[in-house]
N, C-alpha and C positions, 0 to 999 in steps of 0.2 A: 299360035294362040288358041286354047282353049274355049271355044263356043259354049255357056252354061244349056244348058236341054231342061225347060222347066216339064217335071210330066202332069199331069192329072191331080194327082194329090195335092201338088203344093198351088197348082193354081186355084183346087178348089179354097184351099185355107186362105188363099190371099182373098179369092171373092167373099167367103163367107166371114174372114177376119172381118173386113171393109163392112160387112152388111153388121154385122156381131157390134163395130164402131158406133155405126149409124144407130142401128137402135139402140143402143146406150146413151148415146147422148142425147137422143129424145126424148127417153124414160127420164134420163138427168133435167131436162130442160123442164118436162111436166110437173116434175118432184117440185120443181123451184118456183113454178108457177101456183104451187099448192093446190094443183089436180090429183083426185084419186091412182093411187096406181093397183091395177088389177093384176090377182095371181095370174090367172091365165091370159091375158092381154101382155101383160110386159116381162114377169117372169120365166112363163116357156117360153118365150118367142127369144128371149136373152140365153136361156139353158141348153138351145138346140144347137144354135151356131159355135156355143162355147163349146160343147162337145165334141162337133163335128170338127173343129180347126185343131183340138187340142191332141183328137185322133189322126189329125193329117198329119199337125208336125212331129208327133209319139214314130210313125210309122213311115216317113215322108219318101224317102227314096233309100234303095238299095243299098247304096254304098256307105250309108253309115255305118255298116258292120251288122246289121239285125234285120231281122225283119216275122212276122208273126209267123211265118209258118218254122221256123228252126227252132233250136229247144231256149235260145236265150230271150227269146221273145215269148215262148209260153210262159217261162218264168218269169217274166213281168209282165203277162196278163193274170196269173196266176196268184203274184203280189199284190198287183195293184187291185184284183178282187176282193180280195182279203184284206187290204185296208180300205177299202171303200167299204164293206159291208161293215167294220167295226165303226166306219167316222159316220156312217151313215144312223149306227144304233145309238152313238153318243148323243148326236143331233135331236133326235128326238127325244131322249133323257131329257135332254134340256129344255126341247120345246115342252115338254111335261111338267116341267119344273116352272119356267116361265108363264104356263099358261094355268095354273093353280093358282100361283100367289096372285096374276096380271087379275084374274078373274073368279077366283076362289072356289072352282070348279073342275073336278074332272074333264078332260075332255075323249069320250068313250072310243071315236074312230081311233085317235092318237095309240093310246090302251091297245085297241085292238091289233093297231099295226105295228104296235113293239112287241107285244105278244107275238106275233106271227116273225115277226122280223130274227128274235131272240129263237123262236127255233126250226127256220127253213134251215139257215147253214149247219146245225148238228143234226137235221135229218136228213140233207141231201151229200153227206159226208159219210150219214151210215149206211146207203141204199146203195151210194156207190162202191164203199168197202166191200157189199154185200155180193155184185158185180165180180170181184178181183179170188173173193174165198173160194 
């Protein structure tokens, strides 16, 4: 009979799953209670452990055939860059969009951070091209 071996990675996702739980359903419970929920209070404290479990179980152990340092693992960090940096510019379309009509206002940091966002990934594509000439 085979002995499962949990290592490092996946234990952390179970503890941080378990804590990622916990504070979810407390942020659910305050929402219900009709208490304020704060960006930084409930949202990052939610965004950290989502991350972190989502890169445990992405990369968990060895034998699933990948792992980040081989070439099929760059190529989906690779991917998954490049659709996170376009879901990322949608998003904020949107919140742009939402936050005009909600309040009939520019909102300038927003602005500023799609402007910037619209052209890190075509300038940090030509410095590195620039690298390879």
């Amino acid at each position: 009979m085979k002995t499962a071996k949990m290592n490092w990675r996946q234990l952390l996702a179970y503890i941080v799953g378990g804590l990622f739980f916990l504070l979810f359903c407390q942020m659910f419970y305050r929402w219900l209670q009709r208490d304020t929920l704060g960006v930084v209070d409930d949202f990052i404290r939610l965004a950290i452990p989502l991350g972190v479990v989502m890169s445990a179980l992405t990369w968990g152990t060895q034998h699933q055939g990948f792992s980040q340092d081989d070439e099929l693992g760059k190529t989906i960090q690779l991917k998954s860059a490049k659709i996170s940096y376009y879901a990322l510019l949608i998003a904020l379309v949107i919140l742009l969009v939402v936050e005009k009509y909600v309040n009939g206002q520019d909102n300038v940091p927003l602005n500023l951070i799609l402007c910037f966002g619209l052209a890190v990934y075509p300038v940090a594509e030509f410095l590195i091209s620039r690298r390879y000439k």
